[in-house]
C-alpha positions in Angstrom: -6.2 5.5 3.4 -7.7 2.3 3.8 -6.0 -1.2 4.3 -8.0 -4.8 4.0 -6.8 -7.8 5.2 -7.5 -10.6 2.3 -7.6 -14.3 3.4 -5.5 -16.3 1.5 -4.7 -19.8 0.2 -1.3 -19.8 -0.5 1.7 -18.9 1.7 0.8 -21.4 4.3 -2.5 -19.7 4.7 -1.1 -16.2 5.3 -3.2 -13.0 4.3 -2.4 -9.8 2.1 -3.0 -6.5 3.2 -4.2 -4.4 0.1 -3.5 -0.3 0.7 -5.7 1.9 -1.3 -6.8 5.8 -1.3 -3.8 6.9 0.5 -4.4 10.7 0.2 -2.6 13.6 2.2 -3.7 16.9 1.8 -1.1 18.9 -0.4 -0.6 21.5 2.4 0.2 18.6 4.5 2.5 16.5 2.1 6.2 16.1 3.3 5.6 16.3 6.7 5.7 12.8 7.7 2.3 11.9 7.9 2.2 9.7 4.7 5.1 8.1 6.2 3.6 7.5 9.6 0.1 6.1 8.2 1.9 3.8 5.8 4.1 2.4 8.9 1.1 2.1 10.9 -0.9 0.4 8.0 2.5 -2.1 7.5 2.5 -2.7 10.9 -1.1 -3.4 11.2 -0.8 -6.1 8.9 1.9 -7.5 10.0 -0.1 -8.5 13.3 -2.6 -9.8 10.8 -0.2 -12.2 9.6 0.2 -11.3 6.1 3.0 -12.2 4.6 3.0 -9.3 2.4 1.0 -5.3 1.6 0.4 -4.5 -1.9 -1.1 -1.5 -2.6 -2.1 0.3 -6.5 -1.7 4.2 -7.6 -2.8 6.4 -10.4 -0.1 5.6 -13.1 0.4 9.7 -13.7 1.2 9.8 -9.8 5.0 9.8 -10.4 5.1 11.6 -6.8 3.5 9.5 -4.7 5.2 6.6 -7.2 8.8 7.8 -5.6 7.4 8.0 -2.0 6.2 4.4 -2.3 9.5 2.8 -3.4 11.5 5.2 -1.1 9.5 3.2 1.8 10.5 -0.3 0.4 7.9 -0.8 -2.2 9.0 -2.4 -5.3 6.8 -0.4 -8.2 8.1 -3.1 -10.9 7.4 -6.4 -9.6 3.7 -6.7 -10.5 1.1 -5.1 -13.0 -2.3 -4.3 -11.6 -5.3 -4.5 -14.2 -9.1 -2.8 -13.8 -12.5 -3.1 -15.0 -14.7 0.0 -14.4 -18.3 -0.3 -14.2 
């Protein structure tokens, strides 16, 4: 997993933190380790002074899609688009 830390314009000049490539090993899924890097990586940008984490997944990860919103994240408040090189 991997968090930036995105300057920012709006929001009285408060950053983003952007989560991507959160991956736990299957044999190490639901033991708490997700949980624990996400709470670090929240935390982390919180002393950054964002004023919000956003973060994007696979759209056929239903799993991880249910992990993220049991955490707080709210999976239908924005739509993420890509262009592949």
């Amino acid at each position: 997993m991997y968090i930036y830390i995105i300057p920012n314009l709006s929001n009285n000049g408060k950053s983003i933190g952007f989560i991507e490539n959160v991956i736990i090993d299957e044999k190490y899924r639901n033991k708490g380790i997700g949980k624990k890097l996400m709470e670090m990586a929240i935390e982390y940008a919180r002393e950054n002074n964002c004023y919000k984490v956003t973060l994007q997944s696979g759209i056929k990860r239903t799993e991880a899609h249910k992990f993220y919103e049991k955490i707080g994240f709210n999976g239908g408040s924005k739509r993420a688009f890509e262009l592949r090189f």
